[in-house]
PDB file of N, CA, C and O in Angstrom:
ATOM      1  N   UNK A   1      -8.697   8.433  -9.887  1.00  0.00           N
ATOM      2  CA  UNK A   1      -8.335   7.491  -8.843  1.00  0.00           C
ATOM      3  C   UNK A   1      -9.004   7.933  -7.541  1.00  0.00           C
ATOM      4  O   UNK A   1      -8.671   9.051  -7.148  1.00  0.00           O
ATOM      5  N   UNK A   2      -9.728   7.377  -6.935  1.00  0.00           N
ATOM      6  CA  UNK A   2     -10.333   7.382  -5.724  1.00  0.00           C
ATOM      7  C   UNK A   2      -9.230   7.309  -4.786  1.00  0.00           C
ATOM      8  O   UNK A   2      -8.426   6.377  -4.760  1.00  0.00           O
ATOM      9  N   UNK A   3      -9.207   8.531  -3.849  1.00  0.00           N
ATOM     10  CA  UNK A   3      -8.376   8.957  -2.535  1.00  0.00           C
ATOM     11  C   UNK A   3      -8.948   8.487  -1.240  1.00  0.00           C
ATOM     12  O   UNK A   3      -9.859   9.190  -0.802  1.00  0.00           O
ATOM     13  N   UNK A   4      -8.552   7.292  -0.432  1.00  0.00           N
ATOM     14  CA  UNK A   4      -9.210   7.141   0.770  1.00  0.00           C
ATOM     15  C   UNK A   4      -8.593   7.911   1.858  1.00  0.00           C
ATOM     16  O   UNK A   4      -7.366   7.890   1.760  1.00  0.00           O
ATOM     17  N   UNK A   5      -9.044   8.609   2.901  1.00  0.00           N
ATOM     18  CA  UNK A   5      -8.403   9.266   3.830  1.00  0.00           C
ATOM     19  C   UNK A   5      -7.819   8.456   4.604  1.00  0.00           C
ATOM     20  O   UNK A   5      -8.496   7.428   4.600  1.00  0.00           O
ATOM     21  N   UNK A   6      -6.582   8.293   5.538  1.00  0.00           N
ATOM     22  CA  UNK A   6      -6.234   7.639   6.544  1.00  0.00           C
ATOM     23  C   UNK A   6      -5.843   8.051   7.585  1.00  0.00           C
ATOM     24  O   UNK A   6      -5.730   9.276   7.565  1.00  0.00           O
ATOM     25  N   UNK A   7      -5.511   7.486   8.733  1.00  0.00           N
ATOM     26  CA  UNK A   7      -5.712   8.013   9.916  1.00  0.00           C
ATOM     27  C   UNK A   7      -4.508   7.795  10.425  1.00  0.00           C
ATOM     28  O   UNK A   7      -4.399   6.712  11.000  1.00  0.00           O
ATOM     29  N   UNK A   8      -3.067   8.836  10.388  1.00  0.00           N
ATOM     30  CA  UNK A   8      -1.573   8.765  10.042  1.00  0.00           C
ATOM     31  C   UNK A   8      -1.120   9.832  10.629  1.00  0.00           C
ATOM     32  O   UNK A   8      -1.530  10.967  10.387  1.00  0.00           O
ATOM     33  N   UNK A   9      -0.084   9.494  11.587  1.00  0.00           N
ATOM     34  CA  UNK A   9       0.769  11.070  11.592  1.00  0.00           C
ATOM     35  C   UNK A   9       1.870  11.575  10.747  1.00  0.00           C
ATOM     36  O   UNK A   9       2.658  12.482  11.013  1.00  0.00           O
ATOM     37  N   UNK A  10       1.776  10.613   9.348  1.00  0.00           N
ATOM     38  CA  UNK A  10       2.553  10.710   8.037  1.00  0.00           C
ATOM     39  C   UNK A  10       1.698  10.477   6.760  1.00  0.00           C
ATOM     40  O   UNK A  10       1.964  10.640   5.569  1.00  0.00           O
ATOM     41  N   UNK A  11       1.000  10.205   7.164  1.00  0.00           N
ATOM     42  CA  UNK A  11       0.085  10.042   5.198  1.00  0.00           C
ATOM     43  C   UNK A  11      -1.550  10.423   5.471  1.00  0.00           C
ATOM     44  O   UNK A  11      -2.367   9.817   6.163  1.00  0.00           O
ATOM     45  N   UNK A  12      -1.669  11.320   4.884  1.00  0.00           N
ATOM     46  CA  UNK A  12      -3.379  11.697   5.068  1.00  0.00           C
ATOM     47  C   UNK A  12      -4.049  10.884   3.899  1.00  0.00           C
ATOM     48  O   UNK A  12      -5.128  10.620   4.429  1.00  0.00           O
ATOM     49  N   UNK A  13      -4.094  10.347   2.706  1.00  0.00           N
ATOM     50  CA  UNK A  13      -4.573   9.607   2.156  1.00  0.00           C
ATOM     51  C   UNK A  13      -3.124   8.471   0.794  1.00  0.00           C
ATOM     52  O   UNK A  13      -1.928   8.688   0.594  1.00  0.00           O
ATOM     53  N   UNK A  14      -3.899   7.560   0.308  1.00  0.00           N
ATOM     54  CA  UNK A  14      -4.108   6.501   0.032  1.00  0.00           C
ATOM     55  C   UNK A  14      -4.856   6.352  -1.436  1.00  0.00           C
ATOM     56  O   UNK A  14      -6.061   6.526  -1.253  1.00  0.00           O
ATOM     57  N   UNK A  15      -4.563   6.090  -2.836  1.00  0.00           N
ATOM     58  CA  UNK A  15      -5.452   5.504  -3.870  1.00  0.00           C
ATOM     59  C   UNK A  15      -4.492   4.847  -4.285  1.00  0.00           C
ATOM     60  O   UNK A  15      -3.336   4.956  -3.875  1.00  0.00           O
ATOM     61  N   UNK A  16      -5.118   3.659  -5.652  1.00  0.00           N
ATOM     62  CA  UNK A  16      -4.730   2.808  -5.701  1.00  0.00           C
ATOM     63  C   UNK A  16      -5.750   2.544  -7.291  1.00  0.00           C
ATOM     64  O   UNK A  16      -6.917   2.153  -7.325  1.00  0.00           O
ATOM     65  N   UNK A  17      -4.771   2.940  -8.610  1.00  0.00           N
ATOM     66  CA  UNK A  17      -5.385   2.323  -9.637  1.00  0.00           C
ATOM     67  C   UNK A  17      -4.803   0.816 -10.077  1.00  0.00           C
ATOM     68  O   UNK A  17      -3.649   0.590 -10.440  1.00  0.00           O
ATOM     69  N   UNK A  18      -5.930  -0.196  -9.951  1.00  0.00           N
ATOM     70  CA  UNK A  18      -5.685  -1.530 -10.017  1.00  0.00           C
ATOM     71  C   UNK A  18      -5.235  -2.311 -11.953  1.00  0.00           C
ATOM     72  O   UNK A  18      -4.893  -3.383 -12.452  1.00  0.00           O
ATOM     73  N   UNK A  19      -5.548  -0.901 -12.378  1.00  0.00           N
ATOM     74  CA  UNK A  19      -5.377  -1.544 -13.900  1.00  0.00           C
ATOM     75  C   UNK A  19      -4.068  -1.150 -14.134  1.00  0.00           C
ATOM     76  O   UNK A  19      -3.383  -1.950 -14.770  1.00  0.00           O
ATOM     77  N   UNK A  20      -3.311   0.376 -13.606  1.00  0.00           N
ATOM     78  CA  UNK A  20      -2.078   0.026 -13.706  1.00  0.00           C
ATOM     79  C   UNK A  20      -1.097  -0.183 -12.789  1.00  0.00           C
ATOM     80  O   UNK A  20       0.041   0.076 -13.180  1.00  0.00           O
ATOM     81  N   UNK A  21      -1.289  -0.778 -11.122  1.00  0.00           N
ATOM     82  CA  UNK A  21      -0.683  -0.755 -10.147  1.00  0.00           C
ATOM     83  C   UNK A  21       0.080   0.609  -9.705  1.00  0.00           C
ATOM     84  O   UNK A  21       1.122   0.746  -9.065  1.00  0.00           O
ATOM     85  N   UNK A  22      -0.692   1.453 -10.198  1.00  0.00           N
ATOM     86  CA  UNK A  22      -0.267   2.845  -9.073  1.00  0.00           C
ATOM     87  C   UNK A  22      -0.635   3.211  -8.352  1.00  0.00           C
ATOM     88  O   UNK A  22      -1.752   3.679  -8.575  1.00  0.00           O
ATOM     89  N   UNK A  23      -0.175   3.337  -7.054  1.00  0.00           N
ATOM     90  CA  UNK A  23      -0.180   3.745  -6.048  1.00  0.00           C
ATOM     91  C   UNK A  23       0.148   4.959  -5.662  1.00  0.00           C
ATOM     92  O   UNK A  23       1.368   5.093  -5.577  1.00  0.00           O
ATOM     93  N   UNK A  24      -0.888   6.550  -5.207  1.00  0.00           N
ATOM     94  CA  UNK A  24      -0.829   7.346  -5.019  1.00  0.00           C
ATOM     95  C   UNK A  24      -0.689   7.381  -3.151  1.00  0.00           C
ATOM     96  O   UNK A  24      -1.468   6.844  -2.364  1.00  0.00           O
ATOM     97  N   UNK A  25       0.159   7.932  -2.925  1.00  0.00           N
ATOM     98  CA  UNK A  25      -0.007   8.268  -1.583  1.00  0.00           C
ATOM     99  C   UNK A  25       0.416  10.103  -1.343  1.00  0.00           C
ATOM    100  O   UNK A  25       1.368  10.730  -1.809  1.00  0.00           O
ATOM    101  N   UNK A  26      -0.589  10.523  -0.538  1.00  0.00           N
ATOM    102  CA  UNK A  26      -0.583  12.073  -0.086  1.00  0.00           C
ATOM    103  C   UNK A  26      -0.049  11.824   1.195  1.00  0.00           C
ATOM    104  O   UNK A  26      -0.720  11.332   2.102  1.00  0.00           O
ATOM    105  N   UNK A  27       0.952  12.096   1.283  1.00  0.00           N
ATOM    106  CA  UNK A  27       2.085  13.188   2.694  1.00  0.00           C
ATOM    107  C   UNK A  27       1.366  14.017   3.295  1.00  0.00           C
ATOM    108  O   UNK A  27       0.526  14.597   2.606  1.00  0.00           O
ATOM    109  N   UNK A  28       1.439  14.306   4.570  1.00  0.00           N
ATOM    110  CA  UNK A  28       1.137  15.535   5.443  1.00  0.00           C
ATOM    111  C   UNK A  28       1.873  16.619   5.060  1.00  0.00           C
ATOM    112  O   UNK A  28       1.407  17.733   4.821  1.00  0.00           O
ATOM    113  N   UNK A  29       3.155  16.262   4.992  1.00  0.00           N
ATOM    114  CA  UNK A  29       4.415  17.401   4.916  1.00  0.00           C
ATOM    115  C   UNK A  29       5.331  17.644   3.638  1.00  0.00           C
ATOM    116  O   UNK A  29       5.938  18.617   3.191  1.00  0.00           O
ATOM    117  N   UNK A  30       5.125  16.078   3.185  1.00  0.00           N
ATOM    118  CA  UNK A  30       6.077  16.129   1.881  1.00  0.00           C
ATOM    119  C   UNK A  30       5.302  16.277   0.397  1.00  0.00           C
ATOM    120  O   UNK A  30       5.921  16.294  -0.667  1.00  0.00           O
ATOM    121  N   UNK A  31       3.995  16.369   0.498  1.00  0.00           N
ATOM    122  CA  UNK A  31       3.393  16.206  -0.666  1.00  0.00           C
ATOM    123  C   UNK A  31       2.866  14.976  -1.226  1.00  0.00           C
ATOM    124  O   UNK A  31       2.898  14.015  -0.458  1.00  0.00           O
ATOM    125  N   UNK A  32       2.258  14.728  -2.700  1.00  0.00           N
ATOM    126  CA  UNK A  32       1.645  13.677  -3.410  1.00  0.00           C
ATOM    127  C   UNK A  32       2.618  12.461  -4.024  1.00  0.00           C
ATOM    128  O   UNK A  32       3.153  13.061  -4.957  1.00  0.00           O
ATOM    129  N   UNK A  33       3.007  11.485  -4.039  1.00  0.00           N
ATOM    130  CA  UNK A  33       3.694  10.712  -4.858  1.00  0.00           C
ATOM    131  C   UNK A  33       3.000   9.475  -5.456  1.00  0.00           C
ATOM    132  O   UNK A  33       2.213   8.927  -4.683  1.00  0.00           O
ATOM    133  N   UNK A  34       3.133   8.915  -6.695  1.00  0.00           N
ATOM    134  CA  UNK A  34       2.776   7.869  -7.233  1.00  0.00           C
ATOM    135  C   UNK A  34       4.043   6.885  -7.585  1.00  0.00           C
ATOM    136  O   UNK A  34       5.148   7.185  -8.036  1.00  0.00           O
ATOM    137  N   UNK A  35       3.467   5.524  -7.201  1.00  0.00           N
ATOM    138  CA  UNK A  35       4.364   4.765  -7.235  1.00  0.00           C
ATOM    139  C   UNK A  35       4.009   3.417  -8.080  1.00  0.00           C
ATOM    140  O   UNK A  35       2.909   2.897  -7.896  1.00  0.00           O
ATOM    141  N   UNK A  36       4.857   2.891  -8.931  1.00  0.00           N
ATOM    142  CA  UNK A  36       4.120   2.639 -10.011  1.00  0.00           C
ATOM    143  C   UNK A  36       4.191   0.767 -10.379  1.00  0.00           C
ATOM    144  O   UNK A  36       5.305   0.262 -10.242  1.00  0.00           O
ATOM    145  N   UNK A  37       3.433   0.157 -10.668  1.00  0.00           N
ATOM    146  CA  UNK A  37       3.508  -1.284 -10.789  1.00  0.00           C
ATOM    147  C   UNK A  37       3.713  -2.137  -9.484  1.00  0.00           C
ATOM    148  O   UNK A  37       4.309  -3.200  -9.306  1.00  0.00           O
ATOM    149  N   UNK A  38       3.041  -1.339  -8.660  1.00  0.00           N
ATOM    150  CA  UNK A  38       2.812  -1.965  -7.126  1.00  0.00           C
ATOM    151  C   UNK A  38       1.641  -3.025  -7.118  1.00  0.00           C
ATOM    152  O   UNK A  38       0.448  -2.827  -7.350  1.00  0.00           O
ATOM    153  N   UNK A  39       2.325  -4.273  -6.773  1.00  0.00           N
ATOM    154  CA  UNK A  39       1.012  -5.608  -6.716  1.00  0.00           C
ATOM    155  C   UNK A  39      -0.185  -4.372  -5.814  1.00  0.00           C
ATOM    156  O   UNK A  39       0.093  -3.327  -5.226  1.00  0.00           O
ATOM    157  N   UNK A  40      -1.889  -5.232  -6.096  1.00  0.00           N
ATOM    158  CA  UNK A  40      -2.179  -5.233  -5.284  1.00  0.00           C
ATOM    159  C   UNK A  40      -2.563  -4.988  -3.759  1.00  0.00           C
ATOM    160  O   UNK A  40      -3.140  -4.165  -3.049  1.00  0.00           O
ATOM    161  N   UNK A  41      -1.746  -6.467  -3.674  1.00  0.00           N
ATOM    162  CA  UNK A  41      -1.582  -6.840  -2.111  1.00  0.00           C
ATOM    163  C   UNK A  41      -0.953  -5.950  -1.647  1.00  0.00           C
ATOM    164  O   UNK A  41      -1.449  -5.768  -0.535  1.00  0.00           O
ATOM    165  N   UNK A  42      -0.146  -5.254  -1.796  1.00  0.00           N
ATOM    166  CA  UNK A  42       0.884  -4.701  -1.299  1.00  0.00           C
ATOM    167  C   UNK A  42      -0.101  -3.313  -0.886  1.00  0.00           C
ATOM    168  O   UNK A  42       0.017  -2.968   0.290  1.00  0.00           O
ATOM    169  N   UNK A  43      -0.905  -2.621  -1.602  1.00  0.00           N
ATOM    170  CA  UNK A  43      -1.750  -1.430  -1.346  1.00  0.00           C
ATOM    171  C   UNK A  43      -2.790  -2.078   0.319  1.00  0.00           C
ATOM    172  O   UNK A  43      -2.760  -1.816   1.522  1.00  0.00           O
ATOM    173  N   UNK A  44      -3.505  -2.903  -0.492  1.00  0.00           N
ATOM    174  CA  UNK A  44      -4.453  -3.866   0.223  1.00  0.00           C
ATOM    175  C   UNK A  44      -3.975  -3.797   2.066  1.00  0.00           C
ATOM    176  O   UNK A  44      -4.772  -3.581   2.979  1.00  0.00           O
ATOM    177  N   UNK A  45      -2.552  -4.035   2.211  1.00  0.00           N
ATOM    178  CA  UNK A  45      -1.869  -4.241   3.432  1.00  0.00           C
ATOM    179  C   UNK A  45      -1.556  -2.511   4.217  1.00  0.00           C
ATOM    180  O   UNK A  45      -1.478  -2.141   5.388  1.00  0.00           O
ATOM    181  N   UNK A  46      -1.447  -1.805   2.907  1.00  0.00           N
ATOM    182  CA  UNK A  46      -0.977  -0.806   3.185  1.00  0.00           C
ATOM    183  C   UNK A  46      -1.904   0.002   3.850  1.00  0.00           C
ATOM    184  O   UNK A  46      -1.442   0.710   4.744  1.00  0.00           O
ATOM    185  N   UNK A  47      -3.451   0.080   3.558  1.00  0.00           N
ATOM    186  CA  UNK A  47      -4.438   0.386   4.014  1.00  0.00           C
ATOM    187  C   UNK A  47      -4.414  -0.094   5.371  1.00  0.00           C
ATOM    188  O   UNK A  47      -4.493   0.734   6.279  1.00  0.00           O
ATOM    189  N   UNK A  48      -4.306  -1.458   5.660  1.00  0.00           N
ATOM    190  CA  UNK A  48      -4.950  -1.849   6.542  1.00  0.00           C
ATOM    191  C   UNK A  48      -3.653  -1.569   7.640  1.00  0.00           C
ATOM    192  O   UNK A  48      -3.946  -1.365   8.819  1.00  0.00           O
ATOM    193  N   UNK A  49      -2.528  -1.566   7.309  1.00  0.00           N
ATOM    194  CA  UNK A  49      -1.376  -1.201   8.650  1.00  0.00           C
ATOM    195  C   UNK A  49      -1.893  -0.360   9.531  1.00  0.00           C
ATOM    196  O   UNK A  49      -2.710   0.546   9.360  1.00  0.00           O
ATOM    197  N   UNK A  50      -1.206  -0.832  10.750  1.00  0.00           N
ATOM    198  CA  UNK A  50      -1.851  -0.055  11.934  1.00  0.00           C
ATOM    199  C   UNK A  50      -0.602   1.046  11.739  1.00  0.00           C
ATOM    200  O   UNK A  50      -0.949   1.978  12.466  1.00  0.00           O
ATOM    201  N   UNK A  51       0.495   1.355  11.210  1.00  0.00           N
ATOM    202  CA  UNK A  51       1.403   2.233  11.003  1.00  0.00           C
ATOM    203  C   UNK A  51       1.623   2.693   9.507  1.00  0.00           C
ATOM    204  O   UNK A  51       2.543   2.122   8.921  1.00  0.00           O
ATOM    205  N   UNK A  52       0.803   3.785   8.705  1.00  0.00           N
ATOM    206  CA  UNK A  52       1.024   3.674   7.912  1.00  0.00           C
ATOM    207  C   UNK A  52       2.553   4.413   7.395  1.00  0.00           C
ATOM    208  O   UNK A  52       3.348   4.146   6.495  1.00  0.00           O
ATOM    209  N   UNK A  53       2.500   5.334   8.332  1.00  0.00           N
ATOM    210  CA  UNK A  53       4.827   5.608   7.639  1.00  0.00           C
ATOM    211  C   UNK A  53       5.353   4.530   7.933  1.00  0.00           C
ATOM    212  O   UNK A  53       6.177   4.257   7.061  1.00  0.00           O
ATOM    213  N   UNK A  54       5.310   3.760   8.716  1.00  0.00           N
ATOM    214  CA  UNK A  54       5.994   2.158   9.121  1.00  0.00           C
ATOM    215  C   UNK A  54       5.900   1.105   8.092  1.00  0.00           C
ATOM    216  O   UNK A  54       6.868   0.352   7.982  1.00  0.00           O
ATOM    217  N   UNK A  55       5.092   0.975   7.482  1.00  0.00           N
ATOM    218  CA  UNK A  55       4.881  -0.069   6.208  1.00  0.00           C
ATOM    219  C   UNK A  55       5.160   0.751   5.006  1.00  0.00           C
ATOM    220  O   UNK A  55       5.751   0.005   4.226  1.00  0.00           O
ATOM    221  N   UNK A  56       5.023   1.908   4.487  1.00  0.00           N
ATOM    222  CA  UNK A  56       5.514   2.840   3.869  1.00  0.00           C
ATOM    223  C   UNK A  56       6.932   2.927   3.760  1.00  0.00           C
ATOM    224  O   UNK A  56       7.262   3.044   2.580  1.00  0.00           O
ATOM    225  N   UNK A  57       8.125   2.908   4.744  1.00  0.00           N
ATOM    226  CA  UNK A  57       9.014   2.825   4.788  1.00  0.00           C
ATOM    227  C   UNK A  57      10.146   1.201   4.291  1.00  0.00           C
ATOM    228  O   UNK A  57      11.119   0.938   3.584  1.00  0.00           O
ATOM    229  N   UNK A  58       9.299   0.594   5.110  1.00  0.00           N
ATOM    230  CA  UNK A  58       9.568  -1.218   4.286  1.00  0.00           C
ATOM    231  C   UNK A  58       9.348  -1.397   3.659  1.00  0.00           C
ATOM    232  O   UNK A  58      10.276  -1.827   2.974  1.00  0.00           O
ATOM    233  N   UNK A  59       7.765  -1.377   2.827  1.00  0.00           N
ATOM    234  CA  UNK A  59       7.417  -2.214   1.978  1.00  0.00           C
ATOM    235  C   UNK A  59       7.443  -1.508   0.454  1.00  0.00           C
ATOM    236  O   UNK A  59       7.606  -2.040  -0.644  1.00  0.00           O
ATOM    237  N   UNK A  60       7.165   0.251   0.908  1.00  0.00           N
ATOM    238  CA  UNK A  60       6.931   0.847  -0.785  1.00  0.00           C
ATOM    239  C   UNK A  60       8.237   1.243  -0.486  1.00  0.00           C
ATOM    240  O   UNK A  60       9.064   0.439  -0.915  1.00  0.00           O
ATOM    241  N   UNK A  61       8.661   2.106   0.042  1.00  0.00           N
ATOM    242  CA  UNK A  61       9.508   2.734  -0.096  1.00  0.00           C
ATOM    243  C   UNK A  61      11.221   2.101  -0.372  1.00  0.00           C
ATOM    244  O   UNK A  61      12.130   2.641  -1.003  1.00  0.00           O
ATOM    245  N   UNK A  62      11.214   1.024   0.226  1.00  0.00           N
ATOM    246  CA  UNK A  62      12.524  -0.178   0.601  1.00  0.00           C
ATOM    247  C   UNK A  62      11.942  -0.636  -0.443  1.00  0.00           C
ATOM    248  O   UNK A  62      12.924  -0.528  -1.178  1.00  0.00           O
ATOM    249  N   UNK A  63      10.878  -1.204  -1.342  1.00  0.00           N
ATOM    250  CA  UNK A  63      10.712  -2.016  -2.288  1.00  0.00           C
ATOM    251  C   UNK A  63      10.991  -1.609  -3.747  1.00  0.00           C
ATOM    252  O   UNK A  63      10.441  -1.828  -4.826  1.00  0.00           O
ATOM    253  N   UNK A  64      12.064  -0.933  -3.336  1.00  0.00           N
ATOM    254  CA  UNK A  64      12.292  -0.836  -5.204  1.00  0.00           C
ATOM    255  C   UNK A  64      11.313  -0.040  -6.277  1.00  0.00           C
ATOM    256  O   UNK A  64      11.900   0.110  -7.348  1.00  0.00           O
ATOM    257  N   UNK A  65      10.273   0.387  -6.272  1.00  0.00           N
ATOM    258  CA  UNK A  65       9.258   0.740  -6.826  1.00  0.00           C
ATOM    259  C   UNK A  65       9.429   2.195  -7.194  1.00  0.00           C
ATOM    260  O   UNK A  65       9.454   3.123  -6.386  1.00  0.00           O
ATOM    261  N   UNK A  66       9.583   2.320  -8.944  1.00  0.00           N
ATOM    262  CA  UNK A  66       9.681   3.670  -9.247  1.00  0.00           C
ATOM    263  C   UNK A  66       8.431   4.550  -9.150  1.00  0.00           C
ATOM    264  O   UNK A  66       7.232   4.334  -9.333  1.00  0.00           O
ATOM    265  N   UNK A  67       9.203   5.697  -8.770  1.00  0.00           N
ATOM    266  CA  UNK A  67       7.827   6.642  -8.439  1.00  0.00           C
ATOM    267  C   UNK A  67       8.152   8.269  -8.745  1.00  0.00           C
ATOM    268  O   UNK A  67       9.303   8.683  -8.883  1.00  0.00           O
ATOM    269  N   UNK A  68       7.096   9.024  -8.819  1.00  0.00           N
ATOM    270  CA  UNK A  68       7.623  10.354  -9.230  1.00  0.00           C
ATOM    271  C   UNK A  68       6.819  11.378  -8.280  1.00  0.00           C
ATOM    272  O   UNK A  68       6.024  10.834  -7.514  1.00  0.00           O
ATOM    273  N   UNK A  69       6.880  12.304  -8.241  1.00  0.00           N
ATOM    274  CA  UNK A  69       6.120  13.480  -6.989  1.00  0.00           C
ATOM    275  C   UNK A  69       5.447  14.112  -8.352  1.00  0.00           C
ATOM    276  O   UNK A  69       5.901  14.455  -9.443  1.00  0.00           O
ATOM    277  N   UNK A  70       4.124  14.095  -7.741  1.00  0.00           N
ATOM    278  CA  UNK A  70       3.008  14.704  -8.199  1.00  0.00           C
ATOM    279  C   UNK A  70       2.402  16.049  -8.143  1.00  0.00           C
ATOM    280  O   UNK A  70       1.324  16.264  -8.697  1.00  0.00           O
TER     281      UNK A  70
END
């Protein structure tokens, strides 16, 4: 899975495998987590937030989406 870096005072990177909707996100502080059967769109937005712990917190995290630490 390709890791994009982001520019966060909570998430240093970002991947996103589209064949099985997992979503990897790397923590500054807390570590790696994958989160699993995430549309898309939902990554797509996640990239582009101008807050990424802020959409992180609503959208993956508030959204129900099982996930495990890596």
């Amino acid at each position: 899975m390709e890791m994009i870096d982001v520019s966060s005072s909570t998430v240093q990177a970002i991947g996103y495998d589209e064949a099985t909707g997992t979503l990897r996100v790397v923590f500054l502080k807390s570590g790696t987590y994958e989160y699993y059967l995430v549309p898309s769109e939902i990554y797509l937005a996640f990239i582009s937030a101008p807050s990424k712990g802020q959409f992180h917190n609503l959208y993956i995290k508030k959204g129900g989406y099982s996930y495990s630490r890596v």
